[in-house]
C-alpha positions in Angstrom: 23.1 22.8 -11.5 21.2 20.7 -14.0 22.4 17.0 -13.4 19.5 15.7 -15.0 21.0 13.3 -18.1 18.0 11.6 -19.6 20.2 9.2 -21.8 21.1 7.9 -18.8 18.1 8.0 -16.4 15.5 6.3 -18.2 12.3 7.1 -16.0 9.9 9.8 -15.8 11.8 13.4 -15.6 11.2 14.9 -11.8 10.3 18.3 -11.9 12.3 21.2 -13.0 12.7 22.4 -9.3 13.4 19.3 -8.1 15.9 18.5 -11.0 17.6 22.4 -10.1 17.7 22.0 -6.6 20.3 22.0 -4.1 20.0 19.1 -1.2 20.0 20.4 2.3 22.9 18.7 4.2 22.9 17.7 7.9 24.2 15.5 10.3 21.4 12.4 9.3 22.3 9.4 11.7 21.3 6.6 9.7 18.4 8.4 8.9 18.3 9.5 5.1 17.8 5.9 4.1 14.3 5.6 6.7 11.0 7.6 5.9 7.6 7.9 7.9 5.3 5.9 5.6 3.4 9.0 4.7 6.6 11.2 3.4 7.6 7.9 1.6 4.1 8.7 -0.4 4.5 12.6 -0.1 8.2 12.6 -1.4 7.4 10.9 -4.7 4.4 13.1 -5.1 6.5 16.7 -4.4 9.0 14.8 -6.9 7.0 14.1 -9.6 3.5 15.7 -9.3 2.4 18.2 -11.3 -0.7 20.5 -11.9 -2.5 19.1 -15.1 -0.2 15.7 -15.2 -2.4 12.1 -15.1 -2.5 10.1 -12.0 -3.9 6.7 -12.3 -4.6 3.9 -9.6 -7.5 2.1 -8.9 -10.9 1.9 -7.0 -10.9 1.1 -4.1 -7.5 1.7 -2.6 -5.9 3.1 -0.5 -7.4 7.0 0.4 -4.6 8.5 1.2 -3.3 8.8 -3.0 -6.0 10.8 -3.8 -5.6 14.0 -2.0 -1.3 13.7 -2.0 -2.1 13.9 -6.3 -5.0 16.9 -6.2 -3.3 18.9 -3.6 -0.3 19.0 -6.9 -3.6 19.3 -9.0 -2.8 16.2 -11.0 -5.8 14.9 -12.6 -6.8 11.6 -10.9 -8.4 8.4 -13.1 -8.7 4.8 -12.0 -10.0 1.7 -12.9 -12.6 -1.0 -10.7 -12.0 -4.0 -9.8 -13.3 -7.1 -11.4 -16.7 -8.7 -9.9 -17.2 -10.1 -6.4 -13.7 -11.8 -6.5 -12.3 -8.1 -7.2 -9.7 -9.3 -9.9 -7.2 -6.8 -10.5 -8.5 -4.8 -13.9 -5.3 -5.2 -16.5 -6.8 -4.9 -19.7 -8.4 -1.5 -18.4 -5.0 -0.2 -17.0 -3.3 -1.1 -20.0 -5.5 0.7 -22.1 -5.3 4.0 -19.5 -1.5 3.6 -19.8 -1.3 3.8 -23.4 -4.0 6.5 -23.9 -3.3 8.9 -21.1 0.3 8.3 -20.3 0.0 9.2 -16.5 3.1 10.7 -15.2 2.4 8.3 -11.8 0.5 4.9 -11.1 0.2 4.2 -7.8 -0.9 0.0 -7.5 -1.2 -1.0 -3.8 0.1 -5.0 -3.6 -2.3 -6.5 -1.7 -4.4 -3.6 -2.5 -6.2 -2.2 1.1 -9.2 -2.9 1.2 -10.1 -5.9 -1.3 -6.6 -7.9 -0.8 -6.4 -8.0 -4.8 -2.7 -8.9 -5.7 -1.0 -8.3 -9.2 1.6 -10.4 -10.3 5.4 -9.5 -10.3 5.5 -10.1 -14.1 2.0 -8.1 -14.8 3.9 -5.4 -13.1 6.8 -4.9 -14.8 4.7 -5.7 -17.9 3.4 -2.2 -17.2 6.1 -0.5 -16.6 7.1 -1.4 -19.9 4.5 0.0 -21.9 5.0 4.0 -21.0 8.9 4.5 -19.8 7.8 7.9 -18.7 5.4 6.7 -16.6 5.9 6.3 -13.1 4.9 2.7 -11.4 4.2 3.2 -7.4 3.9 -0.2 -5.7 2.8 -0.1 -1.8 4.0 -3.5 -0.3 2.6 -2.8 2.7 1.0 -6.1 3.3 3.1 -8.0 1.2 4.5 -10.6 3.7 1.1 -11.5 4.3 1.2 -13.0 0.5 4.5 -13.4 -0.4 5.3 -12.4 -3.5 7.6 -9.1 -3.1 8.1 -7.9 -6.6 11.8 -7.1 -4.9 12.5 -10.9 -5.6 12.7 -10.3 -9.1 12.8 -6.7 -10.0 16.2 -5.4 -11.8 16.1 -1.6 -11.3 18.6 -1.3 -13.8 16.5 -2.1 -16.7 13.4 -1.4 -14.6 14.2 2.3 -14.2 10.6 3.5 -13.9 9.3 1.3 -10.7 9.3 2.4 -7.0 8.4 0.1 -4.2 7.4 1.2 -0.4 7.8 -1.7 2.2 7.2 -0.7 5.8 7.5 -2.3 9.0 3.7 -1.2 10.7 1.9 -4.4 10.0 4.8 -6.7 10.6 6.6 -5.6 13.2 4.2 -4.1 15.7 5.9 -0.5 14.5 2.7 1.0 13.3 2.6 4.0 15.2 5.9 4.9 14.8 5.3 5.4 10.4 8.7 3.6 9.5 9.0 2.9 6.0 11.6 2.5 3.0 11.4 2.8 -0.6 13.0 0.9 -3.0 14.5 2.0 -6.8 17.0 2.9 -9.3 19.7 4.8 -7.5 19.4 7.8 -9.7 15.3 8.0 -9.0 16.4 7.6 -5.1 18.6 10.4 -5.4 16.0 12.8 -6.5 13.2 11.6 -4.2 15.9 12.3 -1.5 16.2 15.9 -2.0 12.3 16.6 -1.0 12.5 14.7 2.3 13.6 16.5 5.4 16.6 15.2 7.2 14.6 14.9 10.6 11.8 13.2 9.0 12.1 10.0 11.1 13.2 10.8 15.0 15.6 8.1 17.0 13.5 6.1 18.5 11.9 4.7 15.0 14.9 4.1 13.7 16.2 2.6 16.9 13.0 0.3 16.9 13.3 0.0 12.8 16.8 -1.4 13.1 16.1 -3.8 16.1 13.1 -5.3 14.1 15.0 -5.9 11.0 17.4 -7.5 13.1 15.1 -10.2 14.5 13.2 -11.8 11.6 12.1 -14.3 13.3 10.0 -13.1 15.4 8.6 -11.4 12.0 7.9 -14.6 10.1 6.9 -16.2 13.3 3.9 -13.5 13.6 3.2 -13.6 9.7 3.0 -17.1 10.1 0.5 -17.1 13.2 -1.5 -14.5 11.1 -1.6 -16.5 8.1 -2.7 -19.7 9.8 -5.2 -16.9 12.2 -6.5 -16.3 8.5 -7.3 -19.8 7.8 -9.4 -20.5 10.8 -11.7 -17.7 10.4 -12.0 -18.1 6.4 -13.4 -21.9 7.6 -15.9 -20.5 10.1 -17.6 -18.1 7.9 -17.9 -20.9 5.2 -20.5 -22.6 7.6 -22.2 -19.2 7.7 -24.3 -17.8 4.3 -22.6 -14.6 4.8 -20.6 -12.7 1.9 -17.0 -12.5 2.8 -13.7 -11.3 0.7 -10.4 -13.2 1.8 -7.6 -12.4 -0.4 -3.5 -11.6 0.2 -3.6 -9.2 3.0 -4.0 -9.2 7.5 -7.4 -8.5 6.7 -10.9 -9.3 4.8 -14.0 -7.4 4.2 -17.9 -9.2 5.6 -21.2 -8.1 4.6 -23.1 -8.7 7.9 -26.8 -9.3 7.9 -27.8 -6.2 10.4 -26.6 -2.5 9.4 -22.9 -2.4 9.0 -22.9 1.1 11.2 -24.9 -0.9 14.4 -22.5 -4.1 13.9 -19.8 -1.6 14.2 -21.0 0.2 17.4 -22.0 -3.1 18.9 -18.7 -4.8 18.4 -16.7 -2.0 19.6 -18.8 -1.8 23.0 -17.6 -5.6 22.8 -13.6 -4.0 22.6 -13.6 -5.2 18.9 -12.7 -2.4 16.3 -13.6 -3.0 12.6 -13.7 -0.9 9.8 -16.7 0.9 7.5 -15.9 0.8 3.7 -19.2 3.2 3.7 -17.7 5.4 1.5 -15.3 3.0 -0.6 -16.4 2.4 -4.2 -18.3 -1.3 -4.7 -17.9 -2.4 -1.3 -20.0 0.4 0.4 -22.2 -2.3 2.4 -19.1 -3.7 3.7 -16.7 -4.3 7.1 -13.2 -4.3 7.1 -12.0 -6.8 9.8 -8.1 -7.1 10.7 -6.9 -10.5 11.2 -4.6 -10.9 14.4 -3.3 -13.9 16.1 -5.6 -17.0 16.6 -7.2 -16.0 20.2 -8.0 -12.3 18.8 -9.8 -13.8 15.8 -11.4 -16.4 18.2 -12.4 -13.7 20.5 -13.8 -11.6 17.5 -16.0 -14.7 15.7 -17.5 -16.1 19.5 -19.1 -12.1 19.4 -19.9 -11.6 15.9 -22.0 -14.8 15.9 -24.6 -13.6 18.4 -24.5 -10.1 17.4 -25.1 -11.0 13.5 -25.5 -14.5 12.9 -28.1 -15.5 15.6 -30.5 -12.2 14.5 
C-alpha cells in the first residue's frame, strides 16, 4: 500500500520500494528505537539513495559516507574547508544546494577530522533552501562543543533534517555501535522499515539504557576532556608546531619528523594516533584523541623527545 501523502510529508520522497514496502514485525524489546552507529548511516542511505541521485558533504569528513552513497551509485560532490582554520565552506554549499539539488547532505558537527562546527541557524538555513533535499547531521562529538542543533530544531517545520547522536565517545560504549537518530516522525517511520529488528543485541541496549541513565558521570567525563583539551592546546602554544584545535575529543599536529615514524614510535610508546595520509588538505597530518588529563600528560612528556627535541 502506498502511504506516501506528500502534502503532508514535506521532505525528500524515500524510494519507491521503500514507500511500497511492508515492515517486518517481531518481538523488538526496546530495540526499534536503538541502531548500531553504522545502520543509523546505512538505513538512511537504503531509504533514500539512489543510482544517478547527488550526494553532497564535504572534504575531509568522515570516510565512511562515501562508499554507503556509491555502493547506491549516487554521484558524490563536496566542498573544502576554508584555510588553515578550516571554516566550514557556506557560500560553496549554498551554491551546490541550489544548482544540483542533492537528494542527501551529509554535514558531520564537529566534523571528524578538522573539528569545524556549523551553527544551528546555518543549518536549518540549508535545509531551507531545497525541501527535497535531505540534511544528515552526525553529532557524534557534539557534547564535546555544545551546541546540539536538537536544542532548537522543530521537526515539524523542519521536515527535511535528520540528526545521529551516539553514545561511543561519551559513554565509553564505543565498541558496542549504539546510536539514535532523530526526525520528523513520518521520516522515522520510513527509515524504520530498512533496519532489521535484531540490529542492536541486549547487551547494547542494556549498556545504552544504563548510560543514559547516569548523566553525570557523562558530563563529568566531557568536562575532564574539555578541561584535558585546554592543557594540551597550552603546551603546544610554547612549541612552533602547527596544530588544529577546534569542537571535537580530538586535534590534528603536523610533527616535525615523518608523520608515518612519529606514528610507529609513539605506538611502541603504547600511544595510538591517527594518519590523515590520505585525507584531503591535511595529508601531512596526526590525528591525536584527547582523553583525561593523565593520558594527555602521558602522551605530551613522549611526544616532546620523540619530535620536539630532534
Amino acid at each position: 500500500m502506498n502511504d506516501f501523502d506528500p502534502l503532508n510529508n514535506l521532505f525528500p520522497k524515500p524510494r519507491e520500494e521503500i514507500i511500497n514496502m511492508q515492515s517486518y514485525s517481531a518481538p523488538l524489546e526496546n530495540r526499534r528505537n536503538l541502531l548500531r552507529l553504522d545502520l543509523a548511516i546505512n538505513a538512511i542511505f537504503n531509504c533514500f539513495g539512489e543510482k544517478d541521485q547527488i550526494f553532497l558533504t564535504t572534504n575531509p569528513t568522515f570516510g565512511y559516507y562515501s562508499p554507503c552513497a556509491e555502493i547506491r551509485g549516487m554521484k558524490k560532490i563536496s566542498c573544502s574547508y576554508i584555510g588553515e582554520n578550516f571554516l566550514f565552506p557556506i557560500e560553496e554549499f549554498r551554491e551546490k544546494i541550489i544548482k544540483h539539488n542533492p537528494k542527501l547532505i551529509f554535514i558531520c558537527n564537529p566534523n571528524n577530522p578538522t573539528g569545524t562546527v556549523l551553527s544551528s541557524h546555518e543549518i536549518i538555513n540549508l535545509a531551507n533552501i531545497n525541501k527535497d533535499s535531505l540534511i544528515v547531521v552526525d553529532e557524534l562529538y557534539e557534547k564535546f562543543n555544545g551546541d546540539s542543533l536538537l536544542e532548537s530544531i522543530d521537526f515539524e517545520k523542519n521536515k527535511n533534517i535528520l540528526i545521529i547522536q551516539s553514545l561511543s565517545k561519551t559513554a565509553g560504549l564505543a565498541g558496542l555501535r549504539i546510536g539514535f537518530t532523530f526526525g520528523n516522525k513520518s521520516l522515522i517511520q520510513y527509515i524504520n522499515k530498512v533496519t532489521g529488528p535484531y540490529d542492536v543485541n541486549s547487551f547494547a541496549i542494556t549498556a545504552a539504557l544504563a548510560a543514559l541513565k547516569d548523566k553525570s558521570y557523562i558530563d563529568n567525563y566531557v568536562l575532564e576532556v574539555k578541561k584535558a583539551r585546554e592543557w594540551i592546546l597550552n603546551k603546544f602554544k610554547s612549541t612552533k608546531i602547527r596544530t588544529h584545535f577546534s569542537g571535537g575529543n580530538y586535534f590534528l599536529i603536523w610533527p616535525k619528523k615523518d608523520p608515518k615514524i612519529l606514528i610507529q614510535q609513539m605506538r611502541e610508546k603504547g600511544i595510538l594516533i591517527r594518519s590523515m595520509e590520505n585525507k584531503k588538505d591535511i595529508g601531512n597530518s596526526i590525528r591525536v584523541s584527547i582523553g583525561t588529563k593523565e593520558q594527555m600528560i602521558f602522551f605530551w612528556d613522549n611526544y616532546k623527545i620523540l619530535d620536539l627535541k630532534n
